[in-house]
Structures are given as C-alpha cells and as structure tokens.
C-alpha angles and dihedrals in degrees: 000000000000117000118238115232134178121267112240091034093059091045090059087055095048098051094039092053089043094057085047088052090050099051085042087053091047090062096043100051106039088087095075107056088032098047091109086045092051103045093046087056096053097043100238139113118271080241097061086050099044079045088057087042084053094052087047096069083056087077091063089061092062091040086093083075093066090052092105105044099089082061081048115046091000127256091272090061100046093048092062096028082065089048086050093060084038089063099045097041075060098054100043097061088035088056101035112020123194135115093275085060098035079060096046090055092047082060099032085053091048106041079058085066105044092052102035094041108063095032087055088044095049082042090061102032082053103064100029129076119249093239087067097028094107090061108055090037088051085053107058081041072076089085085056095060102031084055087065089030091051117350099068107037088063087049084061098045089047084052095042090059107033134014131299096266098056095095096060100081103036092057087059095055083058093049097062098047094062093043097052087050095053085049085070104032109049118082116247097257112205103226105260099232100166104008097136134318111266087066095060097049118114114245090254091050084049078051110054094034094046104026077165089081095055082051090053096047095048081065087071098030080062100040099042098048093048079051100053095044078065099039100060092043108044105071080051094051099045080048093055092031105047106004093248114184123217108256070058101050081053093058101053080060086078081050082060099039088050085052091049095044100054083046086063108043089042091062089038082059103029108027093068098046100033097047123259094253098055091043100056083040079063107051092047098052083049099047090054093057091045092051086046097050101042101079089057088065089063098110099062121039091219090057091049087047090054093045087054089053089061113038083058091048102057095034088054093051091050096043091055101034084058101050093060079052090052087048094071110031086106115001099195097059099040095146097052100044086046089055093041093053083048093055092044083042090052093047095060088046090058095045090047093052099046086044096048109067083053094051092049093052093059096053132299100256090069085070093056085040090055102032089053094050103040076061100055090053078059099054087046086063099039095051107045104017107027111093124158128203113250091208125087 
C-alpha cells in the first residue's frame, strides 16, 4: 500500500534528493567527456581508464547483496551511508592523486549509487500512487540531466583552468552539504524486519515467483550497455572528428544535458497519461533510430551535435519511463527489484564499456550498429514479457 505523507514534507524530500543525485551524477559522468584529460593527467592510455569504467560495473553485479539492508539499517540510513563512502572516495584521489585512487573513486562513486538510488526510488514509491508515480520519479531524474546542464561544464572550466584533478574536492564539499541536508529531512524510517514476506525472498526466490522482474531489469541491461558503447567513444570521436578541445568537450556535455533534461520532463508529462509501457516501447524504438543514424552526421559538427541531442533524448526518456515501471513489478519487494534492475543495468554498462573502445576500433558505424540492435532486444521484451501490477 502506498503510505500518505504530507505534501510539502514529501517535496523537500524530493529537491533536496534531487540536488544529492546531481552532485552524485557529477562525479559519475565526468569520466566520459574528460576521458583524453584524464588520461593525459595520469599518464596512461583512454583504454587503461575505459578498462577501470568497465570493472566498475562489476560492482552492479554484487549490489543484490545490499537488497536487504534497508530491512537492515532502514532506507534513510543506506541512502547516507552511500553518500558517506561517495565523500571519501572524493578525498582520497583529491589528496593523493594516482591511478590506484583514481579506481577507488570510480567505485566509491559508484557503490553511492548502488546503495542511494534504489532506496530513494522504494521511499518515494512508497509513498506515491502509481498513477503519479511517473511524475515524481521523472523529477529527481532532474539530478541526471542538471549534472551534464551544470555539473560538468564547470568540471571542464575547473580543469581548464587548473589541472585534472581540480574538480575532486570540491565535489566533496558538495557532498557533505546534501548529505547533511537529507540527515535532517528524511524521515527516520524503522527497518522494516517482518514486515511481509516478498521483502525477505532471496533474489532467486523474487526471480522464480516474478520472472517478470528478470524481464524489467533486461530492459536496462539492454539500454545501458548500448549507452555506454557510445559514452566511452564519443568524446573520442568529436575529438578525431572536429578537433574539439577540452573546455569544448566540456561544453557538449549542456547539449547533452539539454537532451537529458527534455527526456525528463517528456516522461514527467507523457509517462502518466500514455501508459509506462508504451512510454518506455517508444523510447526504445526511437533510441534505436537515433544510435543508427548518428554515425551519418559525421561530415559537419552541427549535424553530430544534433545526432548527440537526440541519442540522449531518447535514451533518457527511455531510462526514466522505464524506472516508475520497475517501481511496481512487485510492490511488495521495491527495494530488491530496484536493486536487481541497477545491478542488470550495471552489467550492461560493463559489457558496453569494455565493448566500446573495440568497436570503435574498428569504425564508428559498428557503435551505432550495436547500440540499434541491443534496443530493439529491448522492445522485443517490453512488448511481449514485461507486465506490471496495477495495485499498490
């Protein structure tokens, strides 16, 4: 059943949250259109680094084991507890800077997420109806979009101006700061030990009672690896392909925020009215057209820009349509199957950043190939496998 609160209560929650996920977001992304900067500064090729941001999707695939510790410790607690090992991931390469540190933030960074996302996510499912359910979830996508809008260009003017390894400290400052305002703004939650069946079940158990789940969580295993073939080439490829420096690889990150942030607001205003399903059908059929397509923009800049615009569009709608979806697979065990669709997710993500960089090698064209068809898989599962349950 999903828990009343009152308004303005939950709202703080939810802006608040939604700052903490874009300076979360900050730190995980800035990888990508600082790859070359950060390679160069560490003295080691792109390839050792997309290696590391392939390792670090291994991590996804252990976050199933942190399915029961908001029956544990409560979802408060995990939540901040994640934005604990984020700050200190942080300090450790600002301080003392090297490729052994530069790993342990990538899965400091990433651990965060694993642990804040989906206990943010079951907290608010929790206490929205379904039928709005698009819409709150859309928002604190927000922090998705607002860390390439905001967060990144000022990475790339720190680095600009300073060195790559500017950005580190100041991002946990930041930090801090949300975390210290979620301490006082969500609500001390009592771990839930008992509290029904569904939220004790081993994932294997969640699994052979609701395949459907398996099914779910494919869609990202699907989405985010096509994603992340695209997102370890493509500053590479603007770079080769227009000479783009790097204060101007930072700025193609607010194209992409532009991208992200209609996504968002598309699925806050569609994915309630037009059904979540069709919603997240849609954005795959049209994220397969925008990854086929891209590599035909190659000859003129503006035409590669606009390529980029809509490749994130449509995956971000997608992305987002399909987490309200996820939500309510199997009410009764939010927090698992959350956590189950990250470490699928992440999986993909791993696959599609270990892939990338050999793809690429082999021509640009192969990403879009990959990326298209990997999709369309998806839009097979959605359409004929993926129900959810219109109870809450």
């Amino acid at each position: 059943m999903t828990t009343p609160a009152p308004a303005m209560h939950l709202r703080t929650q939810v802006v608040i949250a939604t700052l903490a996920r874009a300076v979360i977001n900050t730190a995980q992304r800035l990888v990508y259109p600082f790859l070359p900067a950060l390679s160069r500064g560490l003295g080691v090729p792109p390839e050792t680094l997309a290696g590391l941001i392939s390792l670090r999707g291994a991590l996804g695939l252990v976050s199933p084991a942190l399915g029961g510790l908001p029956d544990r410790i409560g979802r408060r607690f995990t939540a901040l507890l994640g934005l604990v090992i984020f700050v200190a991931g942080l300090l450790l390469l600002g301080v003392f800077p090297s490729l052994a540190t530069f790993a342990v933030y990538l899965f400091a960074v990433a651990g965060c997420k694993y642990m804040f996302d989906p206990a943010l996510q079951a907290h608010l499912s929790d206490r929205t109806p379904y039928a709005r359910r698009g819409l709150v979830i859309a928002f604190i996508e927000l922090g998705w979009s607002g860390a390439s809008f905001v967060g990144l260009p000022l990475i790339g003017f720190l680095i600009a101006r300073a060195t790559w390894r500017a950005p580190f400290l100041p991002l946990a400052a930041a930090g801090v700061a949300v975390a210290a305002a979620l301490w006082f703004v969500l609500p001390h939650d009592v771990p839930q030990r008992g509290a029904g069946h569904a939220p004790s079940l081993g994932y294997y158990a969640l699994i052979r009672r609701h395949p459907v789940v398996l099914w779910g969580g494919g869609l990202g295993l699907l989405a985010g690896g096509a994603n992340e073939l695209f997102n370890v080439v493509y500053a590479g490829w603007l770079e080769q392909a227009f000479g783009l420096t790097t204060a101007e690889l930072g700025l193609t990150a607010t194209v992409i925020g532009l991208a992200e942030l209609l996504g968002e607001v598309l699925v806050m205003v569609l994915a309630d009215k037009m059904g979540k399903r069709r919603a997240v059908a849609v954005g795959l059929l049209a994220s397969a057209a925008a990854y086929g397509l891209i590599p035909l923009t190659g000859g003129q800049l503006p035409l590669a820009l606009a390529g980029l615009f809509f490749v994130y569009l449509a995956f971000e709608f997608t992305l987002v349509g399909s987490l309200p979806l996820m939500t309510q697979l199997v009410p009764s065990a939010r927090f698992r199957v959350m956590s189950l669709n990250a470490a699928l997710h992440s999986a993909g993500r791993m696959v599609g950043a270990f892939s990338g960089p050999r793809l690429f090698a082999l021509g640009f064209g192969w990403i879009g190939v990959a990326a298209a068809l990997a999709n369309l898989a998806g839009l097979a599962l959605i359409v004929f496998l993926v129900r959810e349950r219109h109870h809450d």
